[in-house]
C-alpha positions in Angstrom: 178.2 -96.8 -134.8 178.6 -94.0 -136.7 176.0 -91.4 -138.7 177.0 -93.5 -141.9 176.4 -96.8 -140.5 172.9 -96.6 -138.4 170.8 -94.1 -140.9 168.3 -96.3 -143.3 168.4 -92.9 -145.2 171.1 -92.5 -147.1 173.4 -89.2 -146.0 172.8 -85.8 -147.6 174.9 -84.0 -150.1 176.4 -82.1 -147.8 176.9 -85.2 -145.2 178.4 -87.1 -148.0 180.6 -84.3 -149.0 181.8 -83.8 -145.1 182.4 -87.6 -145.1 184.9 -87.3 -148.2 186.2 -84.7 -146.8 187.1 -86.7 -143.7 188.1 -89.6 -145.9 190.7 -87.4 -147.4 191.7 -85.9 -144.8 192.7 -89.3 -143.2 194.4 -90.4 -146.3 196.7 -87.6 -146.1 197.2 -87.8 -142.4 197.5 -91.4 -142.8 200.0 -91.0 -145.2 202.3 -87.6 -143.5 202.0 -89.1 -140.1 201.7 -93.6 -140.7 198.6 -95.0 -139.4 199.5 -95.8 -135.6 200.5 -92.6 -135.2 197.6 -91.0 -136.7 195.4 -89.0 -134.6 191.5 -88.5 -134.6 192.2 -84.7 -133.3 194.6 -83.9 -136.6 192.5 -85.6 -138.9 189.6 -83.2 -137.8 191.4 -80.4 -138.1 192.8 -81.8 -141.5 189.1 -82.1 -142.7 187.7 -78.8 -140.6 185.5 -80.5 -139.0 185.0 -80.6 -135.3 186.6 -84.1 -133.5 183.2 -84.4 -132.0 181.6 -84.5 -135.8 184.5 -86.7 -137.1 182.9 -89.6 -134.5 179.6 -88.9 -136.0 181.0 -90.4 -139.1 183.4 -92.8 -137.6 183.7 -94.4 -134.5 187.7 -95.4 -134.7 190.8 -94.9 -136.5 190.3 -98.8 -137.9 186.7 -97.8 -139.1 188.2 -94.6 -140.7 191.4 -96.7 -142.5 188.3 -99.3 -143.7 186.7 -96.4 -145.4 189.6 -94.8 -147.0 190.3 -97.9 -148.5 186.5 -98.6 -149.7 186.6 -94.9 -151.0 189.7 -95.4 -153.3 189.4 -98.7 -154.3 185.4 -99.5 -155.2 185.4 -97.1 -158.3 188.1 -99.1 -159.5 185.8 -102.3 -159.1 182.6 -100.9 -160.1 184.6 -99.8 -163.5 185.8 -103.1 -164.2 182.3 -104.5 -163.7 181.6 -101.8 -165.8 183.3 -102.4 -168.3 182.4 -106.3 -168.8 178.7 -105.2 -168.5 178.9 -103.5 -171.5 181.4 -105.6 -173.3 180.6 -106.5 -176.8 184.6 -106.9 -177.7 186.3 -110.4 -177.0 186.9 -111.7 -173.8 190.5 -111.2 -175.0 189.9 -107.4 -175.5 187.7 -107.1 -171.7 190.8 -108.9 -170.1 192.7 -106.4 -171.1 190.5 -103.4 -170.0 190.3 -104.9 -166.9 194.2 -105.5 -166.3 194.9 -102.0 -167.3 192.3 -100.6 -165.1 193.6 -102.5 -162.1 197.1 -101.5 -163.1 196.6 -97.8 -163.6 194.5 -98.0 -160.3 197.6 -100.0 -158.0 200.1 -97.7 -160.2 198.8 -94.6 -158.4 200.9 -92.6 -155.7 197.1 -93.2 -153.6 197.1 -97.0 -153.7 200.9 -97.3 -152.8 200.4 -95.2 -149.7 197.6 -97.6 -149.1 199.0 -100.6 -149.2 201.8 -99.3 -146.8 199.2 -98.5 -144.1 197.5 -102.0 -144.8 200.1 -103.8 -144.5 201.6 -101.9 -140.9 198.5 -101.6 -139.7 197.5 -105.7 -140.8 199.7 -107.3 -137.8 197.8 -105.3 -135.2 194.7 -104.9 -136.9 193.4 -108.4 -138.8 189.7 -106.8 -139.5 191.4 -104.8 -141.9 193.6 -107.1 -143.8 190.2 -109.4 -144.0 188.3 -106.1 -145.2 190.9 -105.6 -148.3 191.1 -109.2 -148.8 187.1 -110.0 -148.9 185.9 -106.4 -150.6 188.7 -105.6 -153.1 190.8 -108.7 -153.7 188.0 -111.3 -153.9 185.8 -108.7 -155.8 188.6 -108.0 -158.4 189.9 -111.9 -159.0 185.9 -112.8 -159.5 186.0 -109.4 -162.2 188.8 -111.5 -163.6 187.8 -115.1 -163.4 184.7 -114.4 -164.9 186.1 -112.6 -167.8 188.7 -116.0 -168.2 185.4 -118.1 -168.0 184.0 -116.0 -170.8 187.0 -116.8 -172.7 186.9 -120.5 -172.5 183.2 -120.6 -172.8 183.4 -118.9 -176.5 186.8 -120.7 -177.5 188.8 -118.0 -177.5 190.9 -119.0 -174.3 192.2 -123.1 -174.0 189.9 -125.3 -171.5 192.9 -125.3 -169.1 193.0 -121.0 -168.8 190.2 -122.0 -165.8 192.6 -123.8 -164.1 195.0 -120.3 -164.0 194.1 -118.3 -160.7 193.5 -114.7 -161.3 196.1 -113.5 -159.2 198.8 -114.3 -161.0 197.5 -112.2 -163.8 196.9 -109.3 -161.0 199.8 -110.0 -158.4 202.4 -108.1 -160.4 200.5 -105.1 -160.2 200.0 -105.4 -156.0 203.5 -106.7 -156.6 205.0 -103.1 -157.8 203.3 -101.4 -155.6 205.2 -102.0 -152.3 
């Protein structure tokens, strides 16, 4: 396990900034190179840190790909939830919010790149396909469904809205993005 994963303490400034640093690093060598072919070795040297330290962070390329996802997708979450925590517009107005945010967020040069190494990378490596799917995708469609439940619940939305899945108001979006 790595440094991030086995400390109760959470990292320092500095470990947190080496970490994003890695994470970034990755992404790009992810992205120049496609994940398979992705080496630990060039994504230390990307981040300027030493391979030895990289493992300190993350033990494998899979645990590294998990992270970069994590770290470009949860601010995107955590502003949806956000923003329906401090909602006092119509559930109308928050659906909205929340649909733009996901589509400026799956819109983005970043997530397309991402979805590319999730989806070559899913065949051989199911963790991460079930990582994106339970974290992000789950995560975002209960964002969604619970702003549709608001809706219903204060008559603004027809009884039958809870029937709709939230993916078809989101799919487009992860649609576009392949």
């Amino acid at each position: 396990m790595g440094l991030a994963d086995t400390e109760t303490k959470p990292l320092s400034r500095s470990q947190r900034r080496r970490r994003e640093d890695i994470v970034q690093a990755a992404l790009q060598i992810f992205d120049r190179d496609g994940f398979e072919a992705a080496k630990m070795e060039d994504i230390a040297r990307e981040a300027e840190v030493a391979k030895g330290t990289l493992y300190l962070y993350f033990d494998t390329k899979n645990a590294l790909l998990e992270a970069v996802i994590l770290t470009a997708i949860m601010p995107t979450l955590q502003k949806m939830e956000q923003v329906a925590a401090e909602s006092t517009g119509t559930a109308r107005e928050l659906l909205s919010q929340q649909l733009l945010i996901a589509a400026k967020r799956m819109a983005s040069p970043e997530m397309a790149s991402l979805l590319r190494h999730m989806i070559s990378a899913g065949p051989h490596h199911k963790g991460i396909a079930k990582l994106y799917y339970d974290k992000v995708v789950q995560s975002g469609l209960e964002h969604v469904g619970a702003t549709l439940q608001r809706g219903v619940e204060s008559g603004e939305f027809r009884s039958e809205v809870e029937q709709i899945d939230p993916l078809v108001l989101v799919g487009a979006h992860i649609y576009t993005t392949v």
